[in-house]
Structure formats: C-alpha cells, structure tokens
The first five atom37 places (N, CA, C, CB, O) and aatype in JSON, in Angstrom:
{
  "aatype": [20, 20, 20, 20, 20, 20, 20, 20, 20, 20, 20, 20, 20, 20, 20, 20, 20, 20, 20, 20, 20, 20, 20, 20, 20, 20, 20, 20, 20, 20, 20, 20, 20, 20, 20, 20, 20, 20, 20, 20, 20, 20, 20, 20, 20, 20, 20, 20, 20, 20, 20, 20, 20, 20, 20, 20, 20, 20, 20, 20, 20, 20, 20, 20, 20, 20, 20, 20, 20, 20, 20, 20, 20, 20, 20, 20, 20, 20, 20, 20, 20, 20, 20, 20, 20, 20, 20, 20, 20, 20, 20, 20, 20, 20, 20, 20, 20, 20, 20, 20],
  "atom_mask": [
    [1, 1, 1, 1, 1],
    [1, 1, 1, 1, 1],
    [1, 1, 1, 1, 1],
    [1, 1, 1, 1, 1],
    [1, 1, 1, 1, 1],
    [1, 1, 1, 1, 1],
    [1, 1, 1, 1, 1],
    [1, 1, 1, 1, 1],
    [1, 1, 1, 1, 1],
    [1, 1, 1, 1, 1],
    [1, 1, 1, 1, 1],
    [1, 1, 1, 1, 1],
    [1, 1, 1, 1, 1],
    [1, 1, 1, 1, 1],
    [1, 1, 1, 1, 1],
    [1, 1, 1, 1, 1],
    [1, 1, 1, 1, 1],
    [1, 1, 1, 1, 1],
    [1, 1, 1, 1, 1],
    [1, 1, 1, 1, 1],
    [1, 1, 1, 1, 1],
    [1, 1, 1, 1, 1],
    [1, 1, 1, 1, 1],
    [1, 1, 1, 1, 1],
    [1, 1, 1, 1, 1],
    [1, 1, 1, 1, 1],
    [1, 1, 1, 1, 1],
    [1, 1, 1, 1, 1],
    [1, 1, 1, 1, 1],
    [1, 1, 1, 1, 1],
    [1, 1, 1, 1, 1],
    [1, 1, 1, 1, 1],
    [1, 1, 1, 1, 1],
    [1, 1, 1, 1, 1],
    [1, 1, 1, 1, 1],
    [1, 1, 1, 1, 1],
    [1, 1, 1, 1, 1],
    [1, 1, 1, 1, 1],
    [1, 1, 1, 1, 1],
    [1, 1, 1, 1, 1],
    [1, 1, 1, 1, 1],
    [1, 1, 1, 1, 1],
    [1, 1, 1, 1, 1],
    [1, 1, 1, 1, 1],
    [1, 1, 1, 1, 1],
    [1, 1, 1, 1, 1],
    [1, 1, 1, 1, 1],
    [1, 1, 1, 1, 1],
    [1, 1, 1, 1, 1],
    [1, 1, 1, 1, 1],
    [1, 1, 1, 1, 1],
    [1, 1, 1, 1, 1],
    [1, 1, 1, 1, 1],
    [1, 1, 1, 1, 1],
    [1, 1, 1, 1, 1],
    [1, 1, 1, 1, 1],
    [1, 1, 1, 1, 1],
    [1, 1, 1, 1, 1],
    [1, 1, 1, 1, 1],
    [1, 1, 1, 1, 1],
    [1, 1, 1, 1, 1],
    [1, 1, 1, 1, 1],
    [1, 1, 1, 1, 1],
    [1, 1, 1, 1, 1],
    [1, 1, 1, 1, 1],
    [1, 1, 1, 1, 1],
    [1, 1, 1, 1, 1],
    [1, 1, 1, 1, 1],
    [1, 1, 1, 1, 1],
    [1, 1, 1, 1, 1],
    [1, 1, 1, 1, 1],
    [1, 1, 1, 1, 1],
    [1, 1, 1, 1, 1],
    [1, 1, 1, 1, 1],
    [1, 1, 1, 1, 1],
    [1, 1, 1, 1, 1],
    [1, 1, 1, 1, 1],
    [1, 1, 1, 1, 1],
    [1, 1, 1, 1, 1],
    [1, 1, 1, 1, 1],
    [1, 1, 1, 1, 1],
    [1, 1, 1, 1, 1],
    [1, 1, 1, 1, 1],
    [1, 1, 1, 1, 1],
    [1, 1, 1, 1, 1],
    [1, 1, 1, 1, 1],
    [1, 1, 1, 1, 1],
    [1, 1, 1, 1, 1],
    [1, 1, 1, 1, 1],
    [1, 1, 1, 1, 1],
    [1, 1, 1, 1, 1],
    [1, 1, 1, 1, 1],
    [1, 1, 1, 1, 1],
    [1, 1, 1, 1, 1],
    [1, 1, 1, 1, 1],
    [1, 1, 1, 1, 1],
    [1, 1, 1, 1, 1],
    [1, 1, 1, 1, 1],
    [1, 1, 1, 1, 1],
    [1, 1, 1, 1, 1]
  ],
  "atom_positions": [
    [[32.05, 58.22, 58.11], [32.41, 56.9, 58.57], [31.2, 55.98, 58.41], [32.9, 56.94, 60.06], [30.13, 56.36, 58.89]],
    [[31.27, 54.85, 57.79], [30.74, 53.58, 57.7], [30.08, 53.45, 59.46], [32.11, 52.34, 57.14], [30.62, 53.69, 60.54]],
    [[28.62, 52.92, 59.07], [28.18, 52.24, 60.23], [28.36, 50.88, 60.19], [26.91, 52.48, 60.49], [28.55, 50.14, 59.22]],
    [[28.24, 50.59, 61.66], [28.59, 49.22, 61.35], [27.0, 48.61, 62.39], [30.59, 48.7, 62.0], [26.0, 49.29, 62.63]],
    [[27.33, 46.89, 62.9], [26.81, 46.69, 63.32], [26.88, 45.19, 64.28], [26.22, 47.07, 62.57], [26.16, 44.38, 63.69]],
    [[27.17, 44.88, 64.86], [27.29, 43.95, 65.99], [26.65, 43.15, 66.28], [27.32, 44.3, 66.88], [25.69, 43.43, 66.99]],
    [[26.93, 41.3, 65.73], [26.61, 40.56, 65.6], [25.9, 40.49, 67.2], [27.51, 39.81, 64.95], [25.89, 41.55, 67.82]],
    [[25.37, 39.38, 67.82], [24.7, 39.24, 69.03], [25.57, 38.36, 69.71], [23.29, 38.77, 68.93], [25.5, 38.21, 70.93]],
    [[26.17, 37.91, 69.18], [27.31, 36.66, 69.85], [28.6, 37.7, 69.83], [27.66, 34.88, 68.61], [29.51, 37.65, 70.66]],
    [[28.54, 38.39, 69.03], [30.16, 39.48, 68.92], [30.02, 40.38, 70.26], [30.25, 40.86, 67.19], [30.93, 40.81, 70.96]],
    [[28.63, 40.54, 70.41], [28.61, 41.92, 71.89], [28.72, 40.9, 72.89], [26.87, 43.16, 72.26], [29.48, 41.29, 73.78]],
    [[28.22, 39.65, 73.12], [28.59, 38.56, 74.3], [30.04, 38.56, 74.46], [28.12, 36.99, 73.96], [30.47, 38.73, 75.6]],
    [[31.02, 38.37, 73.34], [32.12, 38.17, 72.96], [33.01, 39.4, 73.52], [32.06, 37.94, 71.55], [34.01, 39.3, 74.24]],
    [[32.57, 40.25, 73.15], [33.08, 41.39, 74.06], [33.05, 41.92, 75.25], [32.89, 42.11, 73.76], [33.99, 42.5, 75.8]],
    [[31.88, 41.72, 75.72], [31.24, 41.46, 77.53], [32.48, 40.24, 78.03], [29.01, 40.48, 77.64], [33.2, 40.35, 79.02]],
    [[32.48, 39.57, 77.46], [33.35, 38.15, 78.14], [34.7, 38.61, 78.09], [33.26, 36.54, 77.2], [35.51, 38.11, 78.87]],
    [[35.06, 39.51, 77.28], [36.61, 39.98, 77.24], [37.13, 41.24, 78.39], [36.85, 40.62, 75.61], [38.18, 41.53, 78.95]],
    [[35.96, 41.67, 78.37], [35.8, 43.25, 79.28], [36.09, 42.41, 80.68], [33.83, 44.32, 79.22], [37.1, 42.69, 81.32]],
    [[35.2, 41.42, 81.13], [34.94, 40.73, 82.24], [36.26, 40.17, 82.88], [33.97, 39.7, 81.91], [36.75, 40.54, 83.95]],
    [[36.84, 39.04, 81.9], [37.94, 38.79, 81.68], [39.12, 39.66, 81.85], [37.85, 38.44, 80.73], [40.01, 39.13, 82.52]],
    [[39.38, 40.95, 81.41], [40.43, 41.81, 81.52], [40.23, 42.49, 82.64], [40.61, 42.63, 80.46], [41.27, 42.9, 83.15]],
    [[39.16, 42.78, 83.24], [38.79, 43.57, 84.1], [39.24, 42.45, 85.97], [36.91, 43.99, 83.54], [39.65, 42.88, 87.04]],
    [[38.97, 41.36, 85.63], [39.4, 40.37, 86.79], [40.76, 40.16, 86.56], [38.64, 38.94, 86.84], [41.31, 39.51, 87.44]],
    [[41.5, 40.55, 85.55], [42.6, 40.26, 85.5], [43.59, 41.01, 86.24], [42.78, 40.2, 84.42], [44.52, 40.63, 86.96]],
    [[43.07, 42.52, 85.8], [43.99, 43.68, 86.61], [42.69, 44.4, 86.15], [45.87, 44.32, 86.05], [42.01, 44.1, 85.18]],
    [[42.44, 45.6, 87.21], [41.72, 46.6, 87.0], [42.04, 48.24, 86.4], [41.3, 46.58, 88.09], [42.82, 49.14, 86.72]],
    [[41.25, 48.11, 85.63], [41.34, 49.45, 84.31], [42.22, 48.32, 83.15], [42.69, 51.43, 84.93], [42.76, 48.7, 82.12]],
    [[42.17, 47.24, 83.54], [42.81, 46.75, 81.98], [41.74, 46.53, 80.84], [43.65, 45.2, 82.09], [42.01, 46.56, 79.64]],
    [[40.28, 46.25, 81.45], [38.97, 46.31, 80.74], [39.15, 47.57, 79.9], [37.65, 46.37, 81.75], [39.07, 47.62, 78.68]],
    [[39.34, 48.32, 80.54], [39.13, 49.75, 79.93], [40.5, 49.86, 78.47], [39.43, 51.17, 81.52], [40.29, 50.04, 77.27]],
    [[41.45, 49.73, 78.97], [42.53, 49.34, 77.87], [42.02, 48.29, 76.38], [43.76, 48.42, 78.82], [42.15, 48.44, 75.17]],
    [[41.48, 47.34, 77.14], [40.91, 46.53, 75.92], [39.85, 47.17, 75.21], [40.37, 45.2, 76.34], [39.72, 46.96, 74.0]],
    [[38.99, 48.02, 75.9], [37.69, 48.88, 75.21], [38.36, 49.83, 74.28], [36.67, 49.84, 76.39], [38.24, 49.91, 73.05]],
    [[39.03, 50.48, 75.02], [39.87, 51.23, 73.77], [40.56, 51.22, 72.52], [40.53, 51.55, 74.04], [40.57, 52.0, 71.57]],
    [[41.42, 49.61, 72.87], [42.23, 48.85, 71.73], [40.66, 48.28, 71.29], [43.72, 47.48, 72.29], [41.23, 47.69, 70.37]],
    [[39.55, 47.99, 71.14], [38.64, 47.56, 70.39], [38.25, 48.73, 69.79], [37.66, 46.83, 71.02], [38.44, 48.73, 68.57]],
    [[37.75, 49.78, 70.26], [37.44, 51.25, 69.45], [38.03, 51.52, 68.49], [37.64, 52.39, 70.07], [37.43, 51.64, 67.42]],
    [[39.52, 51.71, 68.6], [39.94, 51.76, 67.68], [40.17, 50.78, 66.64], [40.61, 52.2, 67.96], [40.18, 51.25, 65.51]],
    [[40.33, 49.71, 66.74], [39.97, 48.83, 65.81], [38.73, 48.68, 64.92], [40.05, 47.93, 66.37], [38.7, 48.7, 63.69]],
    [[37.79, 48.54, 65.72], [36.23, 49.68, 65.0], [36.01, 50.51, 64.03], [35.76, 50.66, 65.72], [35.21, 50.51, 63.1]],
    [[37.02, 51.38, 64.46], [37.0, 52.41, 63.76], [38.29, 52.6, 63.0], [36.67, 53.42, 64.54], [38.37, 53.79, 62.69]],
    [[39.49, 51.79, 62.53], [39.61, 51.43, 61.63], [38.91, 51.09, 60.56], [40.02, 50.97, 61.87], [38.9, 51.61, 59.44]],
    [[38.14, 49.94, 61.1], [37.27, 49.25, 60.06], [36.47, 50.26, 59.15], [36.23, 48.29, 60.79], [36.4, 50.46, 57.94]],
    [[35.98, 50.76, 60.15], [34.77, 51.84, 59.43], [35.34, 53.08, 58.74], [33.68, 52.5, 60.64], [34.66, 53.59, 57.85]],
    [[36.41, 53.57, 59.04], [36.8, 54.47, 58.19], [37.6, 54.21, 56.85], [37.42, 55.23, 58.91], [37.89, 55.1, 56.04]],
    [[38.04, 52.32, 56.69], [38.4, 51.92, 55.94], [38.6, 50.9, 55.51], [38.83, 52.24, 55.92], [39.64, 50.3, 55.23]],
    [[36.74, 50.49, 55.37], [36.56, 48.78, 55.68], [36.92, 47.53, 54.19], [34.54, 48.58, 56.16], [36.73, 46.32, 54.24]],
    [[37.42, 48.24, 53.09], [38.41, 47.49, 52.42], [39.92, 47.49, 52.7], [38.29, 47.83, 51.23], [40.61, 47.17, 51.73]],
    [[40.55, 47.77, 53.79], [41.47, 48.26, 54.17], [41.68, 46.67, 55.02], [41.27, 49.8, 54.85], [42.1, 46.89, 56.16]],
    [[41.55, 45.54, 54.81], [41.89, 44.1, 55.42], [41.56, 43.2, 53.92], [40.69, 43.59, 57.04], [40.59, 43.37, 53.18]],
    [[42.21, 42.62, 53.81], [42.25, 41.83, 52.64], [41.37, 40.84, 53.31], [43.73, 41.33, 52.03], [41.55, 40.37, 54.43]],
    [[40.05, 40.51, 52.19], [39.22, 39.33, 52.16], [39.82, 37.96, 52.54], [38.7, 39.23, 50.86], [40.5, 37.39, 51.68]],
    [[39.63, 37.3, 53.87], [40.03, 36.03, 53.78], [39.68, 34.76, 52.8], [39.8, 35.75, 54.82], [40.5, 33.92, 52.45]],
    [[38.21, 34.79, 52.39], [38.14, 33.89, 51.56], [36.46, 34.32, 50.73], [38.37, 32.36, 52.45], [35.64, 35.18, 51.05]],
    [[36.46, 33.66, 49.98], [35.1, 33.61, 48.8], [34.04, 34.55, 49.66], [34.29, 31.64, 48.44], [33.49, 35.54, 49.16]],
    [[33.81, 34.1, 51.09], [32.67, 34.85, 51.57], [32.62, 36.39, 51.77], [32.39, 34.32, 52.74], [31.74, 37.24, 51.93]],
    [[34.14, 36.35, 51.68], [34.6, 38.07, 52.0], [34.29, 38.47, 53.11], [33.99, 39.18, 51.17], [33.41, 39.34, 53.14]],
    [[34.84, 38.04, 54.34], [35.34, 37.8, 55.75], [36.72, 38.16, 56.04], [35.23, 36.41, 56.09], [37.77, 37.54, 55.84]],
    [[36.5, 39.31, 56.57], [37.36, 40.26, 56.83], [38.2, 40.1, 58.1], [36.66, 41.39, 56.83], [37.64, 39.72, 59.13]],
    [[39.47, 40.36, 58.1], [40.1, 40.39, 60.19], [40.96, 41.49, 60.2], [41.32, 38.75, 60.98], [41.95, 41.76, 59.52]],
    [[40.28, 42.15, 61.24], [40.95, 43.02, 61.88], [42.0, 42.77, 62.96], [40.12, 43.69, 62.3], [41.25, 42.76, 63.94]],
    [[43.02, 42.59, 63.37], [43.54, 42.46, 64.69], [43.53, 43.14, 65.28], [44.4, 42.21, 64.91], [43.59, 44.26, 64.79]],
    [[43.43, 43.02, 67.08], [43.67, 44.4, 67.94], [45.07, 44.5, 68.14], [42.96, 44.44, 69.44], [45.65, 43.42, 68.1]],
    [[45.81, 45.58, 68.34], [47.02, 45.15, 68.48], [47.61, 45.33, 69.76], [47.73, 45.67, 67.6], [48.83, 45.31, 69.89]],
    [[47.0, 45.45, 70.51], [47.87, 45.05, 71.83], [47.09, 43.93, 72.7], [48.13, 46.48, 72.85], [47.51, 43.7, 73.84]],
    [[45.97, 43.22, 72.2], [45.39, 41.73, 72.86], [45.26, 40.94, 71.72], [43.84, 41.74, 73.69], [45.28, 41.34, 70.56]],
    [[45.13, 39.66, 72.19], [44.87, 38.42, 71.36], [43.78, 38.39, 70.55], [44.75, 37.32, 72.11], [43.21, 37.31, 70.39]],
    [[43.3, 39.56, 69.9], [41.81, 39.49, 69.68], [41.89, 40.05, 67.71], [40.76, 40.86, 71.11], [42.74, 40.59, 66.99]],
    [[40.6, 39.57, 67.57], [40.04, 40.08, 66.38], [38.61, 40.42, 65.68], [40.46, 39.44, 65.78], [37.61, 39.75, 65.45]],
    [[38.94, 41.65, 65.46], [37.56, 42.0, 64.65], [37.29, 40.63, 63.77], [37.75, 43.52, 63.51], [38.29, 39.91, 63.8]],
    [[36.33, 40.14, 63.07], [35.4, 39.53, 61.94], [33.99, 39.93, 61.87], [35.34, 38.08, 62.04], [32.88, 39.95, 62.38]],
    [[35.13, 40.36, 60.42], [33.96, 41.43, 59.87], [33.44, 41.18, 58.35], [34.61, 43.05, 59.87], [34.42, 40.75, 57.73]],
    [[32.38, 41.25, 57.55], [32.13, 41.84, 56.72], [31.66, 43.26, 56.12], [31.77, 41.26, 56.62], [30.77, 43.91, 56.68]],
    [[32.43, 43.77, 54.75], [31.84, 44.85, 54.5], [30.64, 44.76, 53.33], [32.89, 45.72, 54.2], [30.84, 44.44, 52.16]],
    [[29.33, 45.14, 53.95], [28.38, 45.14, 53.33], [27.98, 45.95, 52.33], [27.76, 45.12, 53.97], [28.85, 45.93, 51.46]],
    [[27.07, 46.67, 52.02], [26.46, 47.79, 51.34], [26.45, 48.58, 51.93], [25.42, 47.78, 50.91], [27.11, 49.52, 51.48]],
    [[25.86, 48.77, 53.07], [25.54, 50.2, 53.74], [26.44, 50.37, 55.33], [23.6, 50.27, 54.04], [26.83, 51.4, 55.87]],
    [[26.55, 49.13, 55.74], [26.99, 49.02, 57.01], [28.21, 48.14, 57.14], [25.94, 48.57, 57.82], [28.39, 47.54, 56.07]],
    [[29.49, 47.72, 58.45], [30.14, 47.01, 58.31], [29.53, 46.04, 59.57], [31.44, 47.57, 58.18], [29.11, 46.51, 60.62]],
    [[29.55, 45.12, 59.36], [28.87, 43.82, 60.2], [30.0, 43.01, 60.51], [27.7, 42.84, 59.33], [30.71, 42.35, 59.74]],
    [[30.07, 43.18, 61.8], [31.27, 42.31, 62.79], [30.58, 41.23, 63.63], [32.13, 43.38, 63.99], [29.9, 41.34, 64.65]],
    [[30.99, 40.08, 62.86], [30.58, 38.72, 63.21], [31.1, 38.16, 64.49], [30.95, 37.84, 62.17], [30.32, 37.64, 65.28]],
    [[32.24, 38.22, 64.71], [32.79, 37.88, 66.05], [33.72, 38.71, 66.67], [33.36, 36.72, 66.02], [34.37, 39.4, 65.89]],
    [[33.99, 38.85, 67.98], [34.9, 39.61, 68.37], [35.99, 38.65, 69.07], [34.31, 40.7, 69.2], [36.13, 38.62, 70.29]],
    [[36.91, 37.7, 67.96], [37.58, 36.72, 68.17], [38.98, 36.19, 68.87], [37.54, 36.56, 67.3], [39.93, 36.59, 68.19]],
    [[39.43, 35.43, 70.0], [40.51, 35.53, 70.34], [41.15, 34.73, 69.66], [40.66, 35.47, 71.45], [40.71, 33.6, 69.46]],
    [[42.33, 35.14, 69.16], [43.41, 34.52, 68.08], [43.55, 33.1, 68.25], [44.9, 35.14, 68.22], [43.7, 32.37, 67.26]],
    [[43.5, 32.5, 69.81], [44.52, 31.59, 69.53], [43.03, 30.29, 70.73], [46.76, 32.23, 70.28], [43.25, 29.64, 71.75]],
    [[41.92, 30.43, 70.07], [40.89, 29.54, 70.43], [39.76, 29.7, 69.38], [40.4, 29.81, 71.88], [39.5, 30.73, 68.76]],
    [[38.94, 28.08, 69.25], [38.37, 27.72, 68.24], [38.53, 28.14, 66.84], [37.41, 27.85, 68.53], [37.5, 28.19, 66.16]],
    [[39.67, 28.46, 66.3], [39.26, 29.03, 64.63], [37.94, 28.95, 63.68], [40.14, 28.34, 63.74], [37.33, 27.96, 63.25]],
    [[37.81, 29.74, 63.57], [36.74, 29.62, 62.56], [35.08, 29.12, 63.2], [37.37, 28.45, 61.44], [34.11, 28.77, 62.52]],
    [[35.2, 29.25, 65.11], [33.83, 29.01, 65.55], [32.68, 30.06, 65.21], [33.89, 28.86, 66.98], [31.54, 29.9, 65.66]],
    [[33.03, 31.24, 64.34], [32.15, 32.02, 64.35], [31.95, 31.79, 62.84], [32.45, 33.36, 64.95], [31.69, 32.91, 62.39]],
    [[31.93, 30.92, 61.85], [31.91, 30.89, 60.56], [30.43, 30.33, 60.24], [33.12, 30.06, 60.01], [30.18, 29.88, 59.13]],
    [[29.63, 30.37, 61.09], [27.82, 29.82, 60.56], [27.26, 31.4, 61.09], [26.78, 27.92, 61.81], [26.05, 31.58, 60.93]],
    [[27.78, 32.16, 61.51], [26.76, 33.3, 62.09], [26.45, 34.22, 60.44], [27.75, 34.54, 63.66], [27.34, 34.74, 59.78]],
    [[25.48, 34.21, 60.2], [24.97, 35.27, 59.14], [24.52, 36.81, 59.53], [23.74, 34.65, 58.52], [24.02, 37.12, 60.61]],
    [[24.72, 37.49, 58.7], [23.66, 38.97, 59.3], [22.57, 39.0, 59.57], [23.43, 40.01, 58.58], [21.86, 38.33, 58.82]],
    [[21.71, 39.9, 60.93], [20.67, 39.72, 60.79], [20.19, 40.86, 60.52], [20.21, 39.14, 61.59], [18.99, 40.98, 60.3]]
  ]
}
C-alpha cells in the first residue's frame, strides 16, 4: 500500500469533523474515523482508482456515509491529501494548498 501524507489544514479538517460528530451524538466521531480510514485506504491501495478532476490531477474521494471528501493527489512515492472536504461548503477552498 501507497503511503500517503496529510496536508496540515487536512488533519485540522479532520479534528473539526471528529469534534463536530462527536458533539453531535457520541461514538458518531468514531463512525466518521472509520468511514475516513477506509476511504484512506481506498486511496492508497488504489490511488488511480478516482478519475483526475482537472489539469492539476486532483483527485476526490467521497466518504460514503458523511458529507465529506478525500482531496487528494497521487504523487510519485506517496498519496498527498490536500483537504479533508465537506461536500456541500466552500468548493474549491482548498485549491492554493501545495505539498510540503
């Protein structure tokens, strides 16, 4: 499996979702950690496996049981997930973050 690697705004992004699900109902954090894992690890076991959104080759994963999405690129050695995005706020606010 592909390593990947986690933008710094994508692990905030996910802290804020955990937080979020977790005040919502409790152990639903934990549900969302899971539906993100596996999404993860989709990616990584088959990170041409999402059709390129555009020229930059910016990848989306969906989770499928929350509003959310992997953005990702697949690199050379690693897969680099730019945001950990909710579907249906700011589009495209994570489109200036580069790898570091």
């Amino acid at each position: 499996m592909i390593p990947y690697i986690l933008h710094r705004d994508a692990e905030a992004e996910l802290g804020e979702a955990l937080d979020y699900y977790e005040q919502k109902r409790p152990g639903l954090a934990r549900a969302f950690r899971l539906e993100f894992e596996a999404a993860l690890e989709r990616v990584r076991q088959n990170p041409l496996g999402y059709a390129e959104e555009d020229e930059s080759g910016i990848r989306f994963c969906p989770l499928r049981r929350f509003p959310y999405t992997l953005v990702y690129l697949n690199l050379e050695n690693h897969v680099w997930v730019a945001a950990v995005a909710h579907q249906h706020r700011r589009p495209g606010y994570w489109a200036r973050r580069q790898p570091e």
